[in-house]
C-alpha positions as CSV (number, residue, x, y, z in Angstrom):
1,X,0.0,0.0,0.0
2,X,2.7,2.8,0.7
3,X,4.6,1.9,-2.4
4,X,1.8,1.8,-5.1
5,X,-0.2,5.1,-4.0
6,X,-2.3,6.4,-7.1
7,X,-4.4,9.7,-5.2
8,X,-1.7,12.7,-4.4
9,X,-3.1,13.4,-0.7
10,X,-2.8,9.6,0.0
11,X,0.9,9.7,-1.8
12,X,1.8,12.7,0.1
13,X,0.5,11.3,3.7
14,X,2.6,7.7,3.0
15,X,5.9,8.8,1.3
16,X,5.9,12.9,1.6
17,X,5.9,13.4,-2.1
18,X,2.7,13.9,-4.1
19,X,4.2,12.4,-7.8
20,X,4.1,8.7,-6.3
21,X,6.1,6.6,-3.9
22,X,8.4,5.0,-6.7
23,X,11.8,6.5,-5.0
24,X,11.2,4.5,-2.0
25,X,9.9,1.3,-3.8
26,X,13.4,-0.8,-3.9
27,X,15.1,0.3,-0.3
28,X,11.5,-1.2,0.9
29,X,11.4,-3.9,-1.0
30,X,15.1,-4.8,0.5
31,X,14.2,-4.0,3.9
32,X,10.8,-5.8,5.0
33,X,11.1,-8.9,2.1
34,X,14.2,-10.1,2.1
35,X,16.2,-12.1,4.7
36,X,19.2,-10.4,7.0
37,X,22.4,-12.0,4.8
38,X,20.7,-10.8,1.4
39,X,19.7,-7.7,2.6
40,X,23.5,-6.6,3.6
41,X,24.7,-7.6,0.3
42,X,21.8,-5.8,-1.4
43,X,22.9,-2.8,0.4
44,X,26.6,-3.2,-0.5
45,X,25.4,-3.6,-3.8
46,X,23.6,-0.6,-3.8
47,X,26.4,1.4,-2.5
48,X,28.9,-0.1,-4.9
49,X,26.5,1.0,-7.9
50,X,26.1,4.9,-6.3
51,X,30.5,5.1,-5.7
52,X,30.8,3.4,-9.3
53,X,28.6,6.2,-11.0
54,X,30.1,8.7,-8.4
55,X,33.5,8.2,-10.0
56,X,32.7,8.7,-12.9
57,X,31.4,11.9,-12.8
58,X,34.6,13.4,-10.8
């Protein structure tokens, strides 16, 4: 329910934002589905992805 929000009030009461919860889909998704050893490397994964792109803008 807090990730698929169509109405704008409803969007803006779940997530703050009034365009739709989509930024906050995959963190969730990670967080309350899988177990606590994938959920590490998803995370590391995630960060390895934002310093990969990071470096190659600087």
């Amino acid at each position: 329910d807090a990730v698929g929000c169509v109405d704008p009030e409803e969007c803006e009461r779940v997530c703050g934002a009034a365009v739709g919860c989509s930024n906050i889909a995959y963190p969730k998704l990670v967080v309350e589905l899988m177990p606590s050893g994938l959920r590490g490397l998803m995370v590391a994964v995630m960060m390895a992805a934002l310093m990969s792109s990071l470096t190659s803008i600087f």
